[in-house]
Wavefront OBJ file of the C-alpha trace (Angstrom):
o trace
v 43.375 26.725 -20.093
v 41.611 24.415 -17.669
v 38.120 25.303 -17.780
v 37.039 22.200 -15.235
v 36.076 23.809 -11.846
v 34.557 20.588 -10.379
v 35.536 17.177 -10.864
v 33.327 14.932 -11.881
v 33.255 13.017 -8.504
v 32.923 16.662 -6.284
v 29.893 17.340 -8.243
v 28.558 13.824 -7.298
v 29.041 14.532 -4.200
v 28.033 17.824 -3.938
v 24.441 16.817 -5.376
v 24.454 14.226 -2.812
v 24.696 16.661 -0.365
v 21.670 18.922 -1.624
v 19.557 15.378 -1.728
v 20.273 15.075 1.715
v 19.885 18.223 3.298
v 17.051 18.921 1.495
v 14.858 15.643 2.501
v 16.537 15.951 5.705
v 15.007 19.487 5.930
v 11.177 18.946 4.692
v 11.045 15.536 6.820
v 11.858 17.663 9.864
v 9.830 20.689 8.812
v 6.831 18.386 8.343
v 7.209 16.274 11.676
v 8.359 18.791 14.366
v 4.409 20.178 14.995
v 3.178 16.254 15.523
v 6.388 15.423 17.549
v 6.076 19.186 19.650
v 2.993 19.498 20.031
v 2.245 15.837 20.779
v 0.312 15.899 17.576
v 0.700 11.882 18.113
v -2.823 10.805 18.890
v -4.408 13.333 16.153
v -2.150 11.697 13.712
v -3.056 8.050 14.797
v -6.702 8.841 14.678
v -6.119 9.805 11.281
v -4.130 6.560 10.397
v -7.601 4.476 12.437
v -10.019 5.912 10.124
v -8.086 5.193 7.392
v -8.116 1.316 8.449
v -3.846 0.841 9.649
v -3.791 -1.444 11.995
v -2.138 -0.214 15.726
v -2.800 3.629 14.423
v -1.008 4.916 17.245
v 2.118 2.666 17.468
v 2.151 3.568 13.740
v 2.060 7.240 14.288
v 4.628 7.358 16.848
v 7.122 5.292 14.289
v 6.096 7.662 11.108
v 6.348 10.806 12.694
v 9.387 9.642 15.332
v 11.193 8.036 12.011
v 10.616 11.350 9.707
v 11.938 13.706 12.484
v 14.924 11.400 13.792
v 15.909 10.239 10.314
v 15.729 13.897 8.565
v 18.110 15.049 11.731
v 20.168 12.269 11.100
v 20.098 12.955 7.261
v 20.717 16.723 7.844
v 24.044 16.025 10.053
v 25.016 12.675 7.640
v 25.066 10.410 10.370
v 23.789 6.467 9.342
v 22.454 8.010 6.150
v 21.387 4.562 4.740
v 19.786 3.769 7.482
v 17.649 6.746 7.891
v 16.985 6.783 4.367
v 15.060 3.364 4.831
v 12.656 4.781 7.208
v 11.810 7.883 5.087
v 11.367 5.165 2.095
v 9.303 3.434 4.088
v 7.419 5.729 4.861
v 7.064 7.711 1.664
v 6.010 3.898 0.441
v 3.204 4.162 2.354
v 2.233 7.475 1.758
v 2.620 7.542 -1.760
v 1.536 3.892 -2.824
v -1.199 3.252 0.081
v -2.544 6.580 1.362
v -2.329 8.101 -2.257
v -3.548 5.373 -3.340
v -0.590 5.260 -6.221
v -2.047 8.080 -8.096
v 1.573 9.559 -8.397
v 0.517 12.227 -10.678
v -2.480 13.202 -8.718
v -2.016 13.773 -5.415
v 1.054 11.552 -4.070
v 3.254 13.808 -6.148
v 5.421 15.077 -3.024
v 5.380 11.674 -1.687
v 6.837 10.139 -4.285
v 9.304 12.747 -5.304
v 10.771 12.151 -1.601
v 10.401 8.576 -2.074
v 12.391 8.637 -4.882
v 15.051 11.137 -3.488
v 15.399 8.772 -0.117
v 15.707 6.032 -2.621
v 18.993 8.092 -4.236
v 19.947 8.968 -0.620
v 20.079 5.405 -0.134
v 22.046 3.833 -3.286
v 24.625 6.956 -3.148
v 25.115 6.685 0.643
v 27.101 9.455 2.278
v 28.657 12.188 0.641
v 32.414 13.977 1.564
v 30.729 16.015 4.315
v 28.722 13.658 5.935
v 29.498 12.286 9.653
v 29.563 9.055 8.409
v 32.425 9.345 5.902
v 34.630 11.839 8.561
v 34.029 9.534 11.601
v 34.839 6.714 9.184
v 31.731 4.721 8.806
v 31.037 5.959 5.501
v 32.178 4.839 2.084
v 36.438 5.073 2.373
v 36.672 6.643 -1.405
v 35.153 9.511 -0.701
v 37.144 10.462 2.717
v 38.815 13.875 3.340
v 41.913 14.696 2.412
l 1 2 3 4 5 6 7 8 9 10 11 12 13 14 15 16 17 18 19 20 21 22 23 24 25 26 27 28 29 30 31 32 33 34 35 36 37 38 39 40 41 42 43 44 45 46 47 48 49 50 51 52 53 54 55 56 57 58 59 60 61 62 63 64 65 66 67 68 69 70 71 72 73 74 75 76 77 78 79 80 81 82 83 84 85 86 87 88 89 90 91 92 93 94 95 96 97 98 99 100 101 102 103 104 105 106 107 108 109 110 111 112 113 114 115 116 117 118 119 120 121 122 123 124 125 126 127 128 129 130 131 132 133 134 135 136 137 138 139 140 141 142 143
């Protein structure tokens, strides 16, 4: 009897495809009120008291990168490439804002740092746009 329901490379890809949806998910959940309610300028005051230079150039490119790159991430569409903007930005949120205290108080923004960071070295998974329009990885195209 075969007891093997998954192979090993549909369970790779099917954890890809939780990391992906999931930070794809949380990085739109926690950008849409800034980008819909033109939350913008409070966020870039917040980034000038905190010393970042061009706050509000900055704000447009954190929020605009965490809500365009977690759509992109959610539909698999240039996953590698939105990954880098949610690492970048979980960078600076993790190592800069919380001040590298990863175990007390950057917790979350590590955690998605490091799952961006997975998002990024696995690249697209089976279901992704990239791999069915065919800019993906070709190993792991539908059959």
């Amino acid at each position: 009897m075969n007891y093997k329901i998954l192979r090993y490379g549909q369970i790779t890809d099917a954890g890809i495809i939780v990391l992906r949806l999931w930070l794809g998910i949380t990085m739109v959940k926690y950008s849409f009120p800034v980008v819909f309610s033109n939350g913008f300028a409070e966020f870039g005051d917040w980034l000038g008291s905190m010393n970042f230079p061009l706050p509000y150039f900055l704000a447009y490119c954190a929020k605009g990168g965490e809500f365009i790159g977690g759509i992109l991430l959610i539909l698999g569409l240039f996953t590698r490439i939105s990954s880098v903007f949610i690492i970048i930005n979980m960078a600076v949120a993790a190592l800069i804002v919380g001040q590298a205290k990863i175990f007390e108080g950057a917790e979350l923004a590590f955690t998605y740092l490091l799952i961006a960071t997975m998002v990024f070295l696995l690249g697209p998974d089976r279901l992704s746009l990239d791999t069915i329009v065919g800019s993906g990885n070709n190993e792991r195209r539908l059959s």
